[in-house]
C-alpha angles and dihedrals in degrees: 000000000000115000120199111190114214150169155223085242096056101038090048089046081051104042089046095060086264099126101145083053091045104054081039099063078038086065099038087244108162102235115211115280129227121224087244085057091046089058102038085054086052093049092042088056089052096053106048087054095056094048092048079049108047103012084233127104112258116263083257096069099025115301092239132141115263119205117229100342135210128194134200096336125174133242144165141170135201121234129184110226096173139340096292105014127070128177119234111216120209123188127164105183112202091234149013129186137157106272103252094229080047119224094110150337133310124213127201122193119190128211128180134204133064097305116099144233091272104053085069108031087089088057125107097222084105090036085059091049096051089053087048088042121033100183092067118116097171153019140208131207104198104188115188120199100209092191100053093025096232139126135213118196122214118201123206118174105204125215135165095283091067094059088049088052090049098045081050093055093037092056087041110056096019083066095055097054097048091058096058088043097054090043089055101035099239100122128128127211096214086209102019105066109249117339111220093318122182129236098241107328114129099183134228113286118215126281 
């Protein structure tokens, strides 16, 4: 059994016409940041410790209590894509916490930088976390402007459906970069060592 390990950050690149962003995250390349990057994976930092710290969400975001946080866990799920090939599928939310009206979790995801809450709320990032994680009910976008100092919040409540969007997008387009990445033997077995990889060709991506 082969196993590809993938994420919500390369199928979307993919998905999105960002191929050469997608087989880089693939190959754990670091792809050149941005200052704006530099800063959102400082604020990010900063928040989860506070949060470790307090239990609240950071100024920032809020300055609210959380109940029973959770920050930057891990999760992953296995999904058989053919006979022979299924699809690992990796997912660290920024935050979990009991929902406050219960019945479920609640997951927050930061961004920083000058877009808002909605140019992000139609994305599946919260759709891939609801199939990693079935007791969510429902999602946040927090979205912190560092140069104006301001947030928007972008509510998504997550049902079943939303898993069943995300599984959709993830056989899809998983499918399609496997392909390329058979074709140009750059596949990796995730528990089998390197799968039929090639010495320095990096393949022609699609046009």
């Amino acid at each position: 059994m082969i196993i590809v390990k993938l994420s919500y950050s390369i199928l979307a690149a993919w998905s999105g016409y960002r191929w050469e962003d997608a087989i880089g995250y693939y190959r754990g390349k670091d792809l050149p940041a941005t200052e704006e990057m530099k800063l959102g994976r400082l604020k990010h930092e900063l928040w989860a410790m506070h949060t470790q710290r307090t239990g609240k969400l950071h100024r920032d975001l809020g300055n609210y209590p959380l109940i029973n946080p959770v920050v930057e866990q891990k999760f992953e799920k296995l999904i058989p894509l053919s006979d022979n090939i299924s699809i690992l599928l990796r997912g660290v939310p920024d935050l979990l916490a009991d929902h406050p009206d219960g019945g479920g979790l609640i997951t927050y995801e930061y961004k920083v930088g000058s877009q808002t809450a909605t140019d992000y709320i139609d994305e599946l990032q919260l759709d891939y976390y609801k199939l990693l994680v079935p007791d969510l009910i429902e999602g946040r976008y927090l979205c912190y402007d560092p140069y104006f100092k301001t947030r928007t919040v972008g509510v998504k409540f997550l049902t079943e459906a939303n898993a069943l969007n995300a599984l959709e997008h993830i056989i899809t387009y998983g499918g399609e970069i496997i392909d390329y990445l058979q074709a140009n033997k750059l596949l990796i077995n995730y528990k089998g060592g390197k799968y039929d990889v090639g010495q320095g060709n990096t393949g022609r991506l699609p046009t």
